[in-house]
C-alpha positions in Angstrom: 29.2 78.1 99.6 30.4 75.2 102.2 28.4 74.4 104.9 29.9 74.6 108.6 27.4 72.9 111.0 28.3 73.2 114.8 27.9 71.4 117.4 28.6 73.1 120.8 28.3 71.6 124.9 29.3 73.7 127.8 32.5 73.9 127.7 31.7 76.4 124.7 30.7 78.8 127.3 32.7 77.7 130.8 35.5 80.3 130.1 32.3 82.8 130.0 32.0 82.3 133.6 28.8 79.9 133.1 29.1 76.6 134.5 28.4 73.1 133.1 24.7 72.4 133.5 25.5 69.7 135.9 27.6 71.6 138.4 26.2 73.4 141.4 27.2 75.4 144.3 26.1 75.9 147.6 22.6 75.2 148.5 22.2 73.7 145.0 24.8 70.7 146.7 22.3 69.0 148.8 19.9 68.2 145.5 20.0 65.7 142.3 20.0 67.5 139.2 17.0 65.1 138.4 15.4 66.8 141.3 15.7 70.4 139.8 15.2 69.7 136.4 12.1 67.1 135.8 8.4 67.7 134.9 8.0 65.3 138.4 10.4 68.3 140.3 7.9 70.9 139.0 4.9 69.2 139.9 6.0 68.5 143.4 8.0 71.9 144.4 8.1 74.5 141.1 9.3 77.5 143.6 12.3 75.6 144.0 12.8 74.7 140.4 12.2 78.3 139.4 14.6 79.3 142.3 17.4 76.8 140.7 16.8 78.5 137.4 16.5 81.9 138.7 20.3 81.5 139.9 21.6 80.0 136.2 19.6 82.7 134.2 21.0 85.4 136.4 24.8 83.9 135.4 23.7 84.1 132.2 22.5 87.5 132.0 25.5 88.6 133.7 27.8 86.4 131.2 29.8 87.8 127.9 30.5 86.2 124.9 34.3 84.5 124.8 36.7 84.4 122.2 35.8 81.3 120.7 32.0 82.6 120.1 32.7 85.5 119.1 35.0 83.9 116.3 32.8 82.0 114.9 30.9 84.5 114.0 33.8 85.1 112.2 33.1 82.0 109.9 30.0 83.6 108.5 32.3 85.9 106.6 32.9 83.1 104.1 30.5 79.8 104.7 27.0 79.0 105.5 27.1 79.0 109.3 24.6 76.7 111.5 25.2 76.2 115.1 23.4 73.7 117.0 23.7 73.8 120.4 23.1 72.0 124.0 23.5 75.0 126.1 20.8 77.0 126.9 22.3 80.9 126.9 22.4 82.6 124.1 26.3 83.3 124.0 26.2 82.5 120.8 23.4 85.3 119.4 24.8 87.6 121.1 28.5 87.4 120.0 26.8 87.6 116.1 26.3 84.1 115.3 22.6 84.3 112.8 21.6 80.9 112.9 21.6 79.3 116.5 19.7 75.9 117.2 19.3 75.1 120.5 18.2 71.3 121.6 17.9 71.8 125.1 15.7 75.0 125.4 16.7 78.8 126.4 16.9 79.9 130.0 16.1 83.7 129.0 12.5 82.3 127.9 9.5 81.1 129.5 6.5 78.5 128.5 3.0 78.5 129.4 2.0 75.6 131.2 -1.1 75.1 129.5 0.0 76.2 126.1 3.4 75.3 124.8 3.2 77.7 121.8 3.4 80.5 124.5 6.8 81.0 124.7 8.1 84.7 126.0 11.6 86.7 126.0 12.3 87.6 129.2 14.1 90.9 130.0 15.3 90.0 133.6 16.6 87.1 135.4 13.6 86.4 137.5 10.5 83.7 137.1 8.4 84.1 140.6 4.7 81.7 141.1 2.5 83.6 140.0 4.0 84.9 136.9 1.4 83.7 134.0 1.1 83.8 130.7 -1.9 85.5 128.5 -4.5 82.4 129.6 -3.8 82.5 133.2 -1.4 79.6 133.4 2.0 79.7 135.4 4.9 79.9 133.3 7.9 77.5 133.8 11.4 77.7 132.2 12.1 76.9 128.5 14.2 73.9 129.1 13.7 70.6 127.9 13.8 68.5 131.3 14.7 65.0 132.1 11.8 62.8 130.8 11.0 65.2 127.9 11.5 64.8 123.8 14.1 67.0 122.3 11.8 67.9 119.5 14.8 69.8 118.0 16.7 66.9 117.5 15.3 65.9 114.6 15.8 69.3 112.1 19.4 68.9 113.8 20.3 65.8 112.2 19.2 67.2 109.3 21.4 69.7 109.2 24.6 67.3 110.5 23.6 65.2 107.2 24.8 68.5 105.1 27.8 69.5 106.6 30.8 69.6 104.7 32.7 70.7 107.8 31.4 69.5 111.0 32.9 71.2 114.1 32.2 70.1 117.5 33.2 72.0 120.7 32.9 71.7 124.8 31.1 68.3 125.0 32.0 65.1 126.1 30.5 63.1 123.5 28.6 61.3 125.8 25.3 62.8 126.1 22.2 61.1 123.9 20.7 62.3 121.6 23.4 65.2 120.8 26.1 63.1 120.9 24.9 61.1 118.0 24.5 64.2 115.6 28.3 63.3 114.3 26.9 59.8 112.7 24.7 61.8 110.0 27.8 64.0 109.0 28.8 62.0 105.5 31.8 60.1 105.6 33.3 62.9 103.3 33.2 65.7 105.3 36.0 66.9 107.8 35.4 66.9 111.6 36.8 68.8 113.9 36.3 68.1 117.6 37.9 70.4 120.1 38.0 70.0 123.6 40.4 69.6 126.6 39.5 66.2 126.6 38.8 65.8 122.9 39.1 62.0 121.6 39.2 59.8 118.6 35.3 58.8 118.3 34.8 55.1 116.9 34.0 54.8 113.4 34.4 58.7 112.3 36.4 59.2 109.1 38.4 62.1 108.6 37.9 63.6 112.6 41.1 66.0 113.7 41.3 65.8 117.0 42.3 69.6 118.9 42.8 69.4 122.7 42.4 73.2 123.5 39.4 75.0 125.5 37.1 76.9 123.3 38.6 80.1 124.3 41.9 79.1 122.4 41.1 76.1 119.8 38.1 77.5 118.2 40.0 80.7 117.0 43.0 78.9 116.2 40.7 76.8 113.7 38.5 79.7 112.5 41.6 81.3 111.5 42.8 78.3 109.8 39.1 77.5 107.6 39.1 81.8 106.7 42.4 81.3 104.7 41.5 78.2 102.8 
């Protein structure tokens, strides 16, 4: 059975009402995104932090699946499926996808402080101070922050080394380590890179550029890999 790895960025999940991580509204305006999400933004205000991410993980609560996650799902009707993702929802679970990796963290989970093993499902969009895991330590957001290792990164370029299809959707291509994950992909294998802003990417064989929104390309090429 082919492999299909995945690699999806925001603009997976913008047409599911969830803004890119970067964008912010209102109050959010008058603060660096360095100031919201850092281990040095904890330390010196976490009510504020957990306010910030109070506000996403309600969106995302609140958010449904769009057509393009929803198809590939689809895909798992015929190839071995792996998604590896920088968004921190779980859009993709819950539209039927089985095997999500997720570099950056997942908002709908929290972390002990003291014990980074402790990680928790949440069932509601709220984190307050004073909400502590099982040894008494605060818990904080499951994000990976400015200044801290993706420690996923690693079993993800393992899995870009097998593809034989390598799809990547709703990212600009730009962001390190993620946007390196399309080196490991053998020279082989067809890439796929769709985004309204899609490009050529220097010294990648065999990438076919589709300029749609996730909403529209991704089910136009789901269709197109289910007949083949």
């Amino acid at each position: 059975m082919l492999k299909i790895i995945i690699l999806s960025g925001a603009g997976m999940s913008a047409e599911s009402g969830i803004q890119t991580f970067r964008d912010g509204d209102g109050l959010w305006n008058k603060y660096r995104f360095e100031d919201l999400a850092s281990p040095s933004a904890w330390h010196r205000d976490p009510k504020l932090v957990l306010d910030f991410y109070n506000m996403r993980r309600k969106i995302v609560f609140e958010a449904e699946p769009n057509a393009g996650h929803k198809a590939l799902a689809k895909l798992e009707e015929k190839y071995a499926v792996q998604i590896i993702t920088q968004n921190v929802d779980d859009l993709h679970e819950r539209a039927g996808s089985s095997n999500v990796l997720h570099l950056h963290g997942e908002i709908k989970k929290a972390r002990s402080t003291l014990d980074p093993e402790l990680v928790y499902d949440m069932d509601n969009w709220e984190l307050n101070i004073g909400d502590k895991c099982e040894k008494g330590s605060q818990l904080r957001p499951h994000i990976v922050w400015f200044g801290e290792a993706v420690t996923m990164i690693e079993p993800a370029m393992r899995l870009a080394s097998g593809a034989d299809i390598f799809i990547v959707i709703g990212t600009s291509m730009v962001v390190y380590p993620a946007a390196s994950l399309i080196v490991y992909v053998p020279a082989s294998s067809q890439k796929y890179f769709i985004d309204p802003k899609a490009f050529q990417v220097g010294g990648i064989n065999k990438l076919e550029v589709i300029k749609e929104t996730a909403g529209k390309g991704v089910p136009e090429l789901v269709d197109k890999l289910l007949v083949l």
